[in-house]
C-alpha positions in Angstrom: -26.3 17.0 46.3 -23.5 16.8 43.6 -23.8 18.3 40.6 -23.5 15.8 37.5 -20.6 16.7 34.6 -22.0 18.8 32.2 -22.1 17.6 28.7 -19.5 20.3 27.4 -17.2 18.8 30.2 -18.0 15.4 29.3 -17.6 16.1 25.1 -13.9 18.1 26.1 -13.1 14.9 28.2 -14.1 12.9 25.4 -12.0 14.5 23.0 -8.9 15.1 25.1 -8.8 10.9 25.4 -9.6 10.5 22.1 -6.1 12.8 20.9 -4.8 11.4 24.1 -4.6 8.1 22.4 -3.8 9.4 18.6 -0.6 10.9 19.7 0.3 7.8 22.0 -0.2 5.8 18.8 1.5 8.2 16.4 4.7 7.8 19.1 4.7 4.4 18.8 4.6 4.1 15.1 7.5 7.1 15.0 9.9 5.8 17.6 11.1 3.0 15.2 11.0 5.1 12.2 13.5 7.4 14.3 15.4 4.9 15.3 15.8 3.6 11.6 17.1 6.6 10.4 19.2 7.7 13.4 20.8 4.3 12.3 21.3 5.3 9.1 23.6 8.5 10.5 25.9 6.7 12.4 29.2 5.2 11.3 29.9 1.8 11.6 32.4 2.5 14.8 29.5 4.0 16.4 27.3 1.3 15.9 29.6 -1.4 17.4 30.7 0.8 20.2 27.1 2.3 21.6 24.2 1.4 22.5 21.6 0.9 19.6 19.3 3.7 21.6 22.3 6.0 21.8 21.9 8.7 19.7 25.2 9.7 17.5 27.8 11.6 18.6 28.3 13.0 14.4 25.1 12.6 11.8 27.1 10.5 8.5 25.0 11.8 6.1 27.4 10.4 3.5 26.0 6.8 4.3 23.3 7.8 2.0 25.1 8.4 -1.3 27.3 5.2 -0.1 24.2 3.1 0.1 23.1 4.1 -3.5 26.1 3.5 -5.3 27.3 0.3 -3.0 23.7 -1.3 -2.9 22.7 -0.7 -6.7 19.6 1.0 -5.3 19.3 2.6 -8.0 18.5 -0.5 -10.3 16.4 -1.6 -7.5 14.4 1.2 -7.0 13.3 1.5 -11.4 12.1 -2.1 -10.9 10.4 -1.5 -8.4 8.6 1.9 -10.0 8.3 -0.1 -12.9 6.8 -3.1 -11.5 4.3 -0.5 -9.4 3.6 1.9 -12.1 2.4 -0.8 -14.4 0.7 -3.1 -11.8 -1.3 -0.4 -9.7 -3.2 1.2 -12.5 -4.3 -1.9 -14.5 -5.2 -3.9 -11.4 -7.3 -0.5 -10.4 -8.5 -0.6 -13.6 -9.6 -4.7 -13.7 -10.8 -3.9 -10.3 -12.7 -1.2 -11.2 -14.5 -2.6 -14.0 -15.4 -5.7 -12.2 -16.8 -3.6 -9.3 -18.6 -2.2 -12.2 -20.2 -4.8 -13.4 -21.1 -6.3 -10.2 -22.6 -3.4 -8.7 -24.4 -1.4 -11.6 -25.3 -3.8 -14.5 -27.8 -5.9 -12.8 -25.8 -9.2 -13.4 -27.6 -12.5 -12.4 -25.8 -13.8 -9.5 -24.2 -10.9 -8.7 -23.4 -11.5 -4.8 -22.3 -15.5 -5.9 -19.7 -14.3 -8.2 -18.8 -11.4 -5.3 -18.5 -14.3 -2.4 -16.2 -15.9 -5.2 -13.9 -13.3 -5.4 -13.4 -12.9 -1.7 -12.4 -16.3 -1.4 -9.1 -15.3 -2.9 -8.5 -13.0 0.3 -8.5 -16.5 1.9 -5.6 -18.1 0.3 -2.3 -17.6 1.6 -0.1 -16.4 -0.2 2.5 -19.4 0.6 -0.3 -21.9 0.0 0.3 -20.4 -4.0 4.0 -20.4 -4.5 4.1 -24.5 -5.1 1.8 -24.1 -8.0 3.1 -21.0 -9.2 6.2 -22.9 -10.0 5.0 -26.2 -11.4 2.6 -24.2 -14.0 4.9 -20.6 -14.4 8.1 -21.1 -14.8 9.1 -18.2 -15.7 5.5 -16.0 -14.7 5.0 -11.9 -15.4 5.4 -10.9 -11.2 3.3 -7.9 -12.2 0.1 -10.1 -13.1 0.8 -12.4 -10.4 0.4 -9.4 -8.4 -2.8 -8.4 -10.1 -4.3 -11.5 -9.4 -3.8 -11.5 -5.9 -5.1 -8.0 -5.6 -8.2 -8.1 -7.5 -10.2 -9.8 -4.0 -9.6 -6.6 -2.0 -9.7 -4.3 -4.9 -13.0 -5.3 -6.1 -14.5 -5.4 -1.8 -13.4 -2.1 -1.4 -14.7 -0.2 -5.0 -17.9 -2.7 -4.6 -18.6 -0.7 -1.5 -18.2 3.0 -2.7 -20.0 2.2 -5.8 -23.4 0.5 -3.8 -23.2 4.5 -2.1 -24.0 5.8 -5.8 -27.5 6.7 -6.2 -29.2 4.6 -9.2 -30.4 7.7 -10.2 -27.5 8.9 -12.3 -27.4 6.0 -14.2 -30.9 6.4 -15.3 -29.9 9.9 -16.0 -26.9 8.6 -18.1 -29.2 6.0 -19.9 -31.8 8.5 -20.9 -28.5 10.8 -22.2 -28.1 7.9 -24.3 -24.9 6.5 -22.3 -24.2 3.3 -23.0 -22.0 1.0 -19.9 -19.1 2.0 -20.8 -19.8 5.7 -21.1 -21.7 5.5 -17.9 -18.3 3.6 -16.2 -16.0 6.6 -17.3 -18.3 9.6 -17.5 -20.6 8.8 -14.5 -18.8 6.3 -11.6 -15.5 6.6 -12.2 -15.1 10.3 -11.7 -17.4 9.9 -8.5 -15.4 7.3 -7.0 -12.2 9.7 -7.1 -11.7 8.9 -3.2 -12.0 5.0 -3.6 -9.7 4.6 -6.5 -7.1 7.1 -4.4 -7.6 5.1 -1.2 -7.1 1.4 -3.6 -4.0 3.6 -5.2 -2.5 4.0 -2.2 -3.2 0.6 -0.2 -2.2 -1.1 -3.9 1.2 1.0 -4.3 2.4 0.4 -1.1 1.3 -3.7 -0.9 3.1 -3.8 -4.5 6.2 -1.9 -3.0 6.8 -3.9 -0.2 6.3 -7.1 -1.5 9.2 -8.9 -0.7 8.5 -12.7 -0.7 7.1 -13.4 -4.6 9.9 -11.5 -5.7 12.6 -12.9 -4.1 11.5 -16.2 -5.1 10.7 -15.2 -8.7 13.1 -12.5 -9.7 15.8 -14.0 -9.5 18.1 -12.4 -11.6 20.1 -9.2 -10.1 19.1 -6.7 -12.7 15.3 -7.7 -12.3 15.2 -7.4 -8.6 13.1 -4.8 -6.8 13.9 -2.9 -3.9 13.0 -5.1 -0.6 15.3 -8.2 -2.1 18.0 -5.5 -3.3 18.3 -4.3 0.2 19.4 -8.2 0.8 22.9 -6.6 -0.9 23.8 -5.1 2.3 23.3 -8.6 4.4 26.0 -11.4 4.1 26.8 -14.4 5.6 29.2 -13.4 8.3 28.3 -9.1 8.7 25.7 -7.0 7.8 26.1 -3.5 7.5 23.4 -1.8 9.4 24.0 1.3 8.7 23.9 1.1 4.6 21.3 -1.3 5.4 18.9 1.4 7.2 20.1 4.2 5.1 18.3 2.2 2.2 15.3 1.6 3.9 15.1 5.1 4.6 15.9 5.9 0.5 13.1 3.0 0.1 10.5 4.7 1.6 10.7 8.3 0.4 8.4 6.8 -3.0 6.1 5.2 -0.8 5.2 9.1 1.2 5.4 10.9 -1.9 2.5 8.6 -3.1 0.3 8.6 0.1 1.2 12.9 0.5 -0.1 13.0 -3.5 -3.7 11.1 -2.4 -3.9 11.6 1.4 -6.5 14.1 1.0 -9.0 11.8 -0.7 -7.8 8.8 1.3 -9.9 9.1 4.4 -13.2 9.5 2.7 -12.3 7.0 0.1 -12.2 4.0 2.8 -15.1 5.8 4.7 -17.2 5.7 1.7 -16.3 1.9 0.7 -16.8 0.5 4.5 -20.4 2.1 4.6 -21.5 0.7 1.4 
């Protein structure tokens, strides 16, 4: 009679599909970024003349510098910070405290008011840009953006705070804490994963916004980087190459961010699905 797998085999097997599929996935996901920037290297004669797999003959590395000082990236890219560095933390912030509230100060209705804030997830974002303009006609972007953060911001701290043992707010209250010590002293620090995860997903939604700001920042010098990259498109050519080698400049903020809080990031979303 056959002998049946043993476990270790059938653990190993496990494991080898599992990375199996993780580096099939990670291919997948870098073959365009590859492709982006190989792009980027290649002159505009190469371009027109090979293939768009071909790989070029000379890297142009100067297409970089080009694309900066042609594109105004520059401009682009301090709105865009600007925009991010203000939005993120305040809408963390709102969304933290409202999590707060929800989650740790008994509030009457509690999981109505939550249900009420997930119906914003619901709206599309199109189904808003009528109103937007009849009522703002000239609207802050950056609390536009807040407001349509504050749905998915509030689902995902609600859950990491629920994880929080009621315990340490007892302990706070007996320590004389009041709410607002017990927010800053007690969950706040705790939920150091969740905020980084929310810092991360929030950074890179606010970066890559592209259609509220090219309806609503319409001047040049107010633009942000996805509508200044429309620079390098026109009506008869675009240049591809300029036009890659700023989306590669575009998204060095966007890694530095997610290599800052990476290491809290995993446990941060673990944390805030289980609650």
């Amino acid at each position: 009679m056959a002998q049946s797998p043993s476990p270790t085999f059938g653990r190993a097997a496990s494991r080898f599909a599992t990375y199996a599929v993780l580096v099939l996935g990670s291919i997948l996901f870098l073959v365009p970024v590859f492709y982006v920037l190989m792009t980027a290297l290649k002159s505009r004669h190469d371009l027109a003349s090979m293939p768009f797999f071909a790989l070029p003959p000379s890297l142009h590395f100067e297409n970089f510098p080009k694309a900066w000082t042609d594109g105004s990236l520059g401009t682009y890219i301090g709105n865009s910070a600007l925009i991010s560095v203000v939005k993120v933390p305040l809408g963390v912030l709102v969304e933290a405290l409202a999590a707060f509230a929800l989650t740790r100060m008994d509030l009457k209705g509690a999981v109505t008011i939550f249900m009420v804030f997930l119906v914003g997830m619901m709206i599309p974002m199109q189904a808003t840009l009528v109103p937007l303009n009849v009522f703002l006609n000239n609207p802050g972007i950056i609390f536009v953006y807040i407001g349509f953060g504050i749905p998915f911001g509030i689902l995902i701290l609600r859950g990491f705070f629920r994880t929080i043992p009621k315990e340490l707010d007892e302990a706070a209250v007996i320590d004389g804490c009041g709410d607002g010590q017990r927010f800053l002293k007690v969950i706040l620090p705790l939920a150091k994963p969740a905020v980084a995860a929310l810092f991360i997903l929030d950074f890179l939604s606010t970066w890559n916004e592209f259609l509220l700001a090219q309806i609503f920042l319409t001047k040049d010098s107010m633009k942000t980087i996805t509508t200044g990259l429309m620079t390098f498109v026109g009506q008869h050519l675009t240049d591809y190459t300029l036009l890659n080698a700023g989306v590669v400049l575009s998204m060095i903020p966007s890694i530095v961010v997610y290599m800052v809080f990476q290491k809290q990031f995993v446990s941060g979303i673990a944390g805030a699905v289980k609650g």
